[in-house]
GUTILUM-112094 format. One record per residue (C-alpha): residue number from 1; x, y, z. Coordinates in steps of 0.1 Angstrom, whole numbers. Layout:
BEGIN
NUM; X; Y; Z
...
This chain:
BEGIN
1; -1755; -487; 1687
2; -1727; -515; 1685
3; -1699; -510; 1708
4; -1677; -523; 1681
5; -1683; -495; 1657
6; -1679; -471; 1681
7; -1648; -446; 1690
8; -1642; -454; 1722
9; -1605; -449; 1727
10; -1604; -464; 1769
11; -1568; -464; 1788
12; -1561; -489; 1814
13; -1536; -467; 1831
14; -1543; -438; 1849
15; -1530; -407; 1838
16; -1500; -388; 1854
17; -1515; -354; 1849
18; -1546; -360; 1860
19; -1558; -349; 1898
20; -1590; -353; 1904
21; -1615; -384; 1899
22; -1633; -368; 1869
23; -1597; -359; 1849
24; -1590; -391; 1852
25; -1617; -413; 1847
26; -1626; -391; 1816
27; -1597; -395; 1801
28; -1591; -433; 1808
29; -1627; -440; 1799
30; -1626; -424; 1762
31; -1646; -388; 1774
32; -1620; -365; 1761
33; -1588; -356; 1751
34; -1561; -331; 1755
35; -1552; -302; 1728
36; -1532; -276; 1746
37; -1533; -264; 1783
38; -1569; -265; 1794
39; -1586; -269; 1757
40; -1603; -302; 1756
41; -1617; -324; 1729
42; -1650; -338; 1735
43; -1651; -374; 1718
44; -1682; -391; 1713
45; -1694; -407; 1744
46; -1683; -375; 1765
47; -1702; -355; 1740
48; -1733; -382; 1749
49; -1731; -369; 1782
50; -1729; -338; 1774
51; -1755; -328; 1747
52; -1779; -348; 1773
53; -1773; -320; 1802
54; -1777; -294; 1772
55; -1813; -314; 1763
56; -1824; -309; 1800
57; -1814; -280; 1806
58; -1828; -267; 1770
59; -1864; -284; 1783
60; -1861; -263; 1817
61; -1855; -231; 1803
62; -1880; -232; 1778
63; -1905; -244; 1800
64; -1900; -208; 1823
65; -1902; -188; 1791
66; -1863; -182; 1781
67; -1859; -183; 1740
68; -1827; -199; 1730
69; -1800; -176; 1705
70; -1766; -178; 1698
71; -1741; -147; 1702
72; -1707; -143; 1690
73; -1679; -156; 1708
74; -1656; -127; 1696
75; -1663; -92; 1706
76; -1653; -62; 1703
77; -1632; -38; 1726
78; -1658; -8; 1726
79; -1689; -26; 1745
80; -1662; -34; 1775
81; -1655; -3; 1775
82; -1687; 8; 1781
83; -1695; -11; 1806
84; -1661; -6; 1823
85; -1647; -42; 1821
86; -1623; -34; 1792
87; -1595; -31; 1817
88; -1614; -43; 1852
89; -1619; -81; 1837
90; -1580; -88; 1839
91; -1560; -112; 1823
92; -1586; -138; 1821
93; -1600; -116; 1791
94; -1582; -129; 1760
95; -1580; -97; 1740
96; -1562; -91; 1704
97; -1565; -76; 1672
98; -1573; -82; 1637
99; -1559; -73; 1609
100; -1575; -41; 1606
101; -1561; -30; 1643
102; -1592; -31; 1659
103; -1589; -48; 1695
104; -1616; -77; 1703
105; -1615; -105; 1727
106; -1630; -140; 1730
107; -1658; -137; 1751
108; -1661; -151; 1789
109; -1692; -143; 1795
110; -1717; -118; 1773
111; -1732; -96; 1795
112; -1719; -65; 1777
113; -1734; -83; 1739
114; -1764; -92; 1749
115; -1771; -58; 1768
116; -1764; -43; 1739
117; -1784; -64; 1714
118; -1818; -57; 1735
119; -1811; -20; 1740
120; -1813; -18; 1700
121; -1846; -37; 1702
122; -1863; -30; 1729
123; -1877; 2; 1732
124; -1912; 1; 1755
125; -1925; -16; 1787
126; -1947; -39; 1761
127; -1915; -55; 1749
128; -1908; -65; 1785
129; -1895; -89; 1797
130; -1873; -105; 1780
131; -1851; -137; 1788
132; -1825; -148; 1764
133; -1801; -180; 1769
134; -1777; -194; 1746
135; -1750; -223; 1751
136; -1717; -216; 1738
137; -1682; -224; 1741
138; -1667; -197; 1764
139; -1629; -189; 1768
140; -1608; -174; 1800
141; -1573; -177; 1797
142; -1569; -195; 1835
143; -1535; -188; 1852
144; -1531; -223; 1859
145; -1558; -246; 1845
146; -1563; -279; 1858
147; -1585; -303; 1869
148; -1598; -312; 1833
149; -1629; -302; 1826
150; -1634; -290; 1854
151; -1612; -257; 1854
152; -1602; -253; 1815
153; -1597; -226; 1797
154; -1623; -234; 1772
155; -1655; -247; 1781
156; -1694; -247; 1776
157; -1717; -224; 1791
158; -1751; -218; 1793
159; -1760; -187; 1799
160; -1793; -165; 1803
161; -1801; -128; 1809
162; -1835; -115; 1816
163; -1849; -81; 1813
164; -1876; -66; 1831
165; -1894; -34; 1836
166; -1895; -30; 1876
167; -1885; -49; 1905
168; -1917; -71; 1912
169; -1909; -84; 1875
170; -1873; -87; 1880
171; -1876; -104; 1912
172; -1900; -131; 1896
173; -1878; -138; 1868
174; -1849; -147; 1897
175; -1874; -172; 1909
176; -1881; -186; 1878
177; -1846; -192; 1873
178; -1838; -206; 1905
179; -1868; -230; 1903
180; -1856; -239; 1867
181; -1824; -248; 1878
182; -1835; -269; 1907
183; -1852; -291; 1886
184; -1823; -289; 1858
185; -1802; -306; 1884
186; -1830; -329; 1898
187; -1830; -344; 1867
188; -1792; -350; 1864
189; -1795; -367; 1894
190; -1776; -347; 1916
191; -1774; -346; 1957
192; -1769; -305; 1950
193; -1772; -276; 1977
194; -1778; -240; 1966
195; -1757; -214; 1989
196; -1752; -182; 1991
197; -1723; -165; 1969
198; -1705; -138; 1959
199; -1712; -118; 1925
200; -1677; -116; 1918
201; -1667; -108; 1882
202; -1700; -107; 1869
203; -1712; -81; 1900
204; -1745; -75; 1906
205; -1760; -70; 1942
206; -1767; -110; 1953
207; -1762; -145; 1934
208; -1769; -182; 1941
209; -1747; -213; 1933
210; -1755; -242; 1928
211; -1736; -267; 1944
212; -1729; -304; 1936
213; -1716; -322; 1968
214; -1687; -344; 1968
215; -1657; -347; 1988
216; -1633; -339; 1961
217; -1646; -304; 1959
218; -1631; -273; 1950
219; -1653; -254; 1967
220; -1660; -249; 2006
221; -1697; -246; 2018
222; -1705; -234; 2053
223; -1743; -244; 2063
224; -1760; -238; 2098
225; -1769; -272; 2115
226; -1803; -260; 2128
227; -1815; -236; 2098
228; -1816; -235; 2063
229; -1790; -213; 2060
230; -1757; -219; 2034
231; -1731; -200; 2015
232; -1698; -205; 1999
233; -1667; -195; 2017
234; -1664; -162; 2000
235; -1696; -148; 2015
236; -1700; -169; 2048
237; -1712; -149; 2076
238; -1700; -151; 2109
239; -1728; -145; 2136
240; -1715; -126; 2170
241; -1714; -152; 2199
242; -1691; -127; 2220
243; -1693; -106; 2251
244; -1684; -74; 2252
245; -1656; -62; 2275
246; -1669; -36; 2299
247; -1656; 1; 2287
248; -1625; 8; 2261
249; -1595; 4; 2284
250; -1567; 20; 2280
251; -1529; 30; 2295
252; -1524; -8; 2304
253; -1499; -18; 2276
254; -1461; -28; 2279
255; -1435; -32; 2250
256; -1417; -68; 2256
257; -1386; -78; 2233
258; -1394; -105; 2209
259; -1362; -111; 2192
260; -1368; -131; 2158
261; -1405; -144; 2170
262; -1425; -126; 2135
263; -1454; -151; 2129
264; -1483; -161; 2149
265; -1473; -194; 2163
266; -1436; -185; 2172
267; -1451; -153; 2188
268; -1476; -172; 2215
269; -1451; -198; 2222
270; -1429; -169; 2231
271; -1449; -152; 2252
272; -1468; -178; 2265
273; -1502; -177; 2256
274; -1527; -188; 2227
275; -1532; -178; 2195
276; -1564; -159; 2200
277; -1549; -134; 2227
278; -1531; -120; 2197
279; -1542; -92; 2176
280; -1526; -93; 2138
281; -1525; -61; 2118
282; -1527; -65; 2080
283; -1518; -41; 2055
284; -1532; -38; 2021
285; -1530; -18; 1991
286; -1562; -8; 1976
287; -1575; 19; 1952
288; -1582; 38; 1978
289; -1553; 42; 1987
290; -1533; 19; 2021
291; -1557; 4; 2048
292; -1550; -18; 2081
293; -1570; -42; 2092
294; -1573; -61; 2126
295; -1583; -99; 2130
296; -1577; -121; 2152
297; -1545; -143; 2156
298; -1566; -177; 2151
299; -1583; -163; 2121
300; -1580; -148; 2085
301; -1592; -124; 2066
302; -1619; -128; 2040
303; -1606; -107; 2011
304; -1638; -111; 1993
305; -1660; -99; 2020
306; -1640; -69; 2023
307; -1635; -58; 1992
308; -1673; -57; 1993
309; -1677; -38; 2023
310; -1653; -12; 2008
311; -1668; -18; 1975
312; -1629; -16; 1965
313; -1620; -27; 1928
314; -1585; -33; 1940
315; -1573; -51; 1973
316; -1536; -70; 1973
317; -1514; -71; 2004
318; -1489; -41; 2008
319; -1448; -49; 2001
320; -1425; -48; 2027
321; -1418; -13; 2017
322; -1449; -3; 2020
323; -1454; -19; 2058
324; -1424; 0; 2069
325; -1433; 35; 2054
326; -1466; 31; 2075
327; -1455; 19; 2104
328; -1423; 24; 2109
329; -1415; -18; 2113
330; -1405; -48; 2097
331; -1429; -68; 2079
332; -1441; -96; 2114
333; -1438; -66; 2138
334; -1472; -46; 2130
335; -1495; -29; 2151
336; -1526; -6; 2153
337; -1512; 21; 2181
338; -1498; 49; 2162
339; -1509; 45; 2128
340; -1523; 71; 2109
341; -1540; 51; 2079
342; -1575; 39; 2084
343; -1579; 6; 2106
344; -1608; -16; 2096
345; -1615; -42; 2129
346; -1631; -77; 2128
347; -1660; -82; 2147
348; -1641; -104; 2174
349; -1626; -75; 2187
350; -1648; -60; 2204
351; -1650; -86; 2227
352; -1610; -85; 2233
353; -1591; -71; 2264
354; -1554; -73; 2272
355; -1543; -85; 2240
356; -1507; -92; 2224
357; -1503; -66; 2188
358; -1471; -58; 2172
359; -1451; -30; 2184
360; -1439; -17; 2149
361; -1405; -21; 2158
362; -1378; -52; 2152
363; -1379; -82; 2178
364; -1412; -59; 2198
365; -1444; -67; 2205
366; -1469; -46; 2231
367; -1486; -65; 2254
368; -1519; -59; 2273
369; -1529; -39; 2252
370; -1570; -27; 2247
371; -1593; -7; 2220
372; -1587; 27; 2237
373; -1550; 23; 2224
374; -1559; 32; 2189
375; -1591; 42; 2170
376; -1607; 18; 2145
377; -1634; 30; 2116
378; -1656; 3; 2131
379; -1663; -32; 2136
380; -1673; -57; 2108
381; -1679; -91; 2101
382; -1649; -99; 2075
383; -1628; -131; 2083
384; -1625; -160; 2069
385; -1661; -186; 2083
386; -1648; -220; 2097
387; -1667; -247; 2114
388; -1680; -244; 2147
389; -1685; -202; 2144
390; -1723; -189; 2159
391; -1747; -188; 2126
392; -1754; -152; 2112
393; -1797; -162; 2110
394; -1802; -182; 2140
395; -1792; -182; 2179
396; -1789; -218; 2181
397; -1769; -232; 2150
398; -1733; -234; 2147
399; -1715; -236; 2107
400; -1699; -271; 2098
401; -1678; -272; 2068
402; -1689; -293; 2036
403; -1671; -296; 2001
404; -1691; -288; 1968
405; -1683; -287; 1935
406; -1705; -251; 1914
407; -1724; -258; 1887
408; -1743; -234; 1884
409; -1748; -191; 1893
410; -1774; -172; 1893
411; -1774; -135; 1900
412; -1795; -103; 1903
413; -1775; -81; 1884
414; -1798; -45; 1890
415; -1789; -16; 1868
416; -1752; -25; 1868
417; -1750; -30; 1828
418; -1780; -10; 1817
419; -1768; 19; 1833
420; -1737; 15; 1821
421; -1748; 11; 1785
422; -1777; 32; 1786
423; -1802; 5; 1782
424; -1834; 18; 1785
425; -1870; 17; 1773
426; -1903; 38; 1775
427; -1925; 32; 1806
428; -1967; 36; 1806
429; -1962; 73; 1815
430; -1940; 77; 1786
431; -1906; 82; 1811
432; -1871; 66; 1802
433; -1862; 42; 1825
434; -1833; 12; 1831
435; -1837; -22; 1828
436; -1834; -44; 1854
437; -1812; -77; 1848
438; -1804; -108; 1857
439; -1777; -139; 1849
440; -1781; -177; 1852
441; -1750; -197; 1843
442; -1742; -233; 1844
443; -1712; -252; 1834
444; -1724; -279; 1810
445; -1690; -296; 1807
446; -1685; -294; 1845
447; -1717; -304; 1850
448; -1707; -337; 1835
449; -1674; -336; 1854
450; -1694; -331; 1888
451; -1715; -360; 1886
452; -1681; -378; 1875
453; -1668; -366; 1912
454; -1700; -374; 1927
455; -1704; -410; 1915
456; -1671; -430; 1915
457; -1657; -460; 1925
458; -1621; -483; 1917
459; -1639; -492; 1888
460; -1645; -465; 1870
461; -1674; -436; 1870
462; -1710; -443; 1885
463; -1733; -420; 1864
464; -1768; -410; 1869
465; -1791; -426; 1842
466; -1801; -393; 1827
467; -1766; -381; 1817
468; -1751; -414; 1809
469; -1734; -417; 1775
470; -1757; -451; 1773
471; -1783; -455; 1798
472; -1772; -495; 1795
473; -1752; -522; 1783
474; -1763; -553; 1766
475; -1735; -576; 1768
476; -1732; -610; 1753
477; -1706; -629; 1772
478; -1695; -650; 1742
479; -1705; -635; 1705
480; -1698; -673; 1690
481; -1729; -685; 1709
482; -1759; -682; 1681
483; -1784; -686; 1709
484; -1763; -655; 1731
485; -1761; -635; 1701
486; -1798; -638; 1691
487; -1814; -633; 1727
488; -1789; -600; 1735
489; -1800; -584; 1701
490; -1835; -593; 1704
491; -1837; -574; 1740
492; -1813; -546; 1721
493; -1837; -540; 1700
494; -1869; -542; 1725
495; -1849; -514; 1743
496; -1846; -493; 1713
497; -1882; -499; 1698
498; -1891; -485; 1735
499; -1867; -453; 1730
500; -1835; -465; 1753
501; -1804; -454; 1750
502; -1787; -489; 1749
503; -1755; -501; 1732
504; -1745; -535; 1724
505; -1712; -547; 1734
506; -1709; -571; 1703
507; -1665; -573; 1702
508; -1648; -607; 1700
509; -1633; -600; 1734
510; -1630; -618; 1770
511; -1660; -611; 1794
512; -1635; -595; 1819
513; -1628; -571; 1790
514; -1665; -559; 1783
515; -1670; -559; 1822
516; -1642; -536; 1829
517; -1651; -513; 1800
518; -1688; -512; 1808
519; -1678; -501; 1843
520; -1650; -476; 1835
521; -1676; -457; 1810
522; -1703; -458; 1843
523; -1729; -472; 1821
524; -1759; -476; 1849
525; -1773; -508; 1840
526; -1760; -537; 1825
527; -1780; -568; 1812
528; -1752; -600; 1808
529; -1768; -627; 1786
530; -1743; -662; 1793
531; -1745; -699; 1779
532; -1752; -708; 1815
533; -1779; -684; 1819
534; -1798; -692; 1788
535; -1796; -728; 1802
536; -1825; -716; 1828
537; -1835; -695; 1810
538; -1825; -662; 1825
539; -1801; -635; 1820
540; -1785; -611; 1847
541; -1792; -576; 1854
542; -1766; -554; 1872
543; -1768; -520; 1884
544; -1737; -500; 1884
545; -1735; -490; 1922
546; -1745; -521; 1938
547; -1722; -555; 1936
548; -1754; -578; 1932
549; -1772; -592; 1900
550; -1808; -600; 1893
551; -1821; -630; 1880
552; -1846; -624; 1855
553; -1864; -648; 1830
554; -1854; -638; 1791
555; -1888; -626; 1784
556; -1885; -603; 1813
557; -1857; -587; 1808
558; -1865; -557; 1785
559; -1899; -545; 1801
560; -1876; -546; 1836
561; -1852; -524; 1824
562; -1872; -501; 1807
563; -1892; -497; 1844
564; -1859; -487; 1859
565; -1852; -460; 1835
566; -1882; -448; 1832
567; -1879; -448; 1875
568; -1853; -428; 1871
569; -1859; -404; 1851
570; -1893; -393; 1872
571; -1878; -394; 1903
């Protein structure tokens, strides 16, 4: 391809609403453009990129078995409803209605159609299993999307569901998947971690992500630094490092006046002490009705893990009406002696004595206080994992704190949606049972935004050679030079003859120019034929990350570069 028939609409300035590498170096470089809040255009080297991660990952699925369809992107109220999502989903879900009043929505996800579509099909344990995949634009009307690509409102998906008669089966198709999308993200050339996660909207009893590391990251992973242990943030665990107190004290406690001192760092100061001595007492509203629960000063609570552990749809922190109808104080002053609602305790306190908690009274917190001042349901493991905490699998490891970008989840979904929809089939003995799901999503837009936070420099991005728009750059420094002209398209069209994606940077413009733009667009290798060059009989090869060029003889050239991309694409 010649660059100068190419669309490649490149910005020198950066853009004022862009945050992040990838938002901006899309943009500037020609990748996309902006239609509304968080609905992107893909133009035609971002869509390079992009159909290449949907190639691979196409190759990977089909090699484990998964047989591509396509669904509809609009659906209709009634399957929501029958899986109880309808209203559970939130406002993500964009629902409205045609002209014949019936209420649909553009889908986020499709567990609820595809569930239904192999319910009508399948019938006996000889149709089973099943695993169906499709990429598709999805939709999910984000409170505040941002980031580009990376957290719009539209976006592609790929997802797959598998179907399978028992557990063993089940269990296999999760491996299959996982091992499918390690390799899907080998070959994008990713530095990647997979973690532990929450199931989150999707639910299901465990998931996967998959995460690209970079420092501009989104997301937080916590990892042990002497096992193989990782997980995001949401469903870190915490291992117990403490020793417990001897006995439940009791009787010890003293009210002292705090006059004005409500948060956490005004409170020590006060009274003297540090941050962990105190006890905080958070109150929640929930669907089960109002709860309190106790962590520790220094710490926070992980909302996620305890909605789990209550297996609570609803969880959001009580008004300051609600704090004083249940304890009789102001919002700053609250404490676990006297309440009657049900008090759920981090694992850190058991191995507290004489501790600082609010009095549930203006300007008065109790000192010295101890667990046989109040009752708790029990003790769990539900704040918030930072670096340096014990590891939940090993004695020895302590957490440490990277950043990650997901790009892909996989999850064991269980009966959750064939239950719900009555999805069954016919075993060997003839007996209706449920099928047993799974889910595998990855972001194929973010994907190619990851590796855009991943590789990066001043210059523009740094992309892996297998998801590059053009895996590289023939550029004539001066396209009046006969001799330049007729070496750069003989080794263009060496490279094409031998299947590389190459483009020819043929415009009328200074060398600074095509260097800049070859850069910006993260093309990995570039091959820079000058008058000079030709001269000795050599032109210069340039890989994108490195600051050096190679010195190769013309007749060289073309069998060189097709061993680096060939190198790279079996690594």
């Amino acid at each position: 391809m010649l660059f100068s028939k190419m669309f490649i609409p490149t910005v020198k300035e950066d853009p004022k609403e862009a945050e992040v590498a990838s938002h901006r170096l899309m943009l500037r470089a020609g990748f996309i453009r902006r239609l509304a809040s968080g609905v992107y255009t893909w133009l035609p080297l971002g869509l390079r990129s992009l159909r290449k991660v949907e190639r691979i990952i196409r190759e990977e699925m089909n090699r484990k078995g998964a047989q591509e369809i396509l669904m509809p992107a609009v659906q209709p109220k009634e399957l929501w409803v029958e899986s109880t999502r309808w209203e559970k989903y939130g406002k993500e879900l964009l629902r409205f209605v045609d002209r014949n009043n019936r209420e649909l929505c553009l889908g986020p996800t499709h567990e609820e159609v595809v569930t239904d579509l192999v319910r009508r099909e399948v019938k006996s344990y000889k149709d089973l299993p099943v695993n169906l995949y499709q990429i598709q634009n999805k939709f999910r009307d984000e409170i505040r999307p941002r980031f580009g690509i990376m957290r719009s409102r539209e976006f592609s998906m790929k997802d797959a569901y598998s179907f399978d008669a028992d557990e063993p089966a089940a269990e296999k198709s999760y491996k299959d998947m996982y091992e499918a999308y390690v390799s899907i993200f080998e070959r994008c050339g990713f530095k990647f971690r997979v973690v532990e996660a929450d199931t989150g909207q999707i639910g299901g009893s465990f998931s996967h992500e998959f995460m690209v590391l970079a420092d501009t990251g989104e997301d937080i992973i916590i990892s042990c630094d002497a096992c193989g242990y990782a997980a995001n943030l949401e469903r870190a665990e915490v291992g117990v490092t403490g020793i417990e107190p001897p006995g439940a004290k009791a009787g010890l406690s003293k009210r002292v006046p705090t006059p004005g001192q409500r948060k956490i760092d005004e409170v020590s100061k006060f009274l003297g002490i540090t941050p962990d001595r105190l006890l905080k007492t958070i109150i929640y509203n929930t669907d089960q009705g109002v709860i309190g629960v106790l962590v520790r000063g220094d710490r926070e609570i992980n909302d996620t893990k305890l909605k789990n552990l209550l297996k609570l749809d609803s969880l959001e922190l009580a008004d300051e009406r609600t704090i004083e109808e249940v304890t009789g104080g102001l919002l700053g002053f609250s404490g676990p002696i006297g309440l009657t609602i049900p008090l759920y305790a981090d694992m850190d306190l058991k191995f507290m004595e004489n501790f600082v908690i609010g009095g549930n009274e203006r300007d008065v917190h109790v000192v010295d206080a101890n667990l046989g001042d109040f009752t708790v349901k029990g003790f769990y493991d539900i704040k918030v994992a930072v670096a340096g905490d014990g590891c939940p699998r090993c004695d020895s490891g302590k957490l440490v704190a990277t950043r990650g970008i997901e790009v892909g989840h996989i999850f064991k979904l269980g009966l959750k949606y064939s239950q719900a929809m009555n999805a069954t089939f016919l075993d060997n003995e003839g007996k209706e049972q449920f099928m047993i799901m799974g889910c595998y999503g990855i972001g194929v837009g973010r994907t190619v935004a990851a590796a855009i936070e991943q590789g990066n420099d001043e210059n523009g991005m740094i992309l892996p050679i297998p998801i590059a728009p053009f895996e590289v750059d023939v550029l004539p420094v001066n396209t009046g030079h006969d001799e330049s002209m007729n070496v750069a398209g003989a080794i263009y069209e060496e490279l094409l003859s031998k299947g590389i994606d190459v483009v020819m940077d043929d415009r009328d413009e200074r060398p600074g120019v095509k260097f800049k733009d070859c850069d910006l667009i993260g093309i990995p290798l570039r091959v820079t034929i000058g008058e000079r060059g030709l001269k000795e009989g050599i032109v210069e090869i340039k890989r994108r990350e490195s600051k050096d060029f190679e010195k190769v003889p013309v007749a060289e050239a073309a069998g060189r570069i097709i061993r680096y991309v060939e190198d790279a694409k079996h690594r």
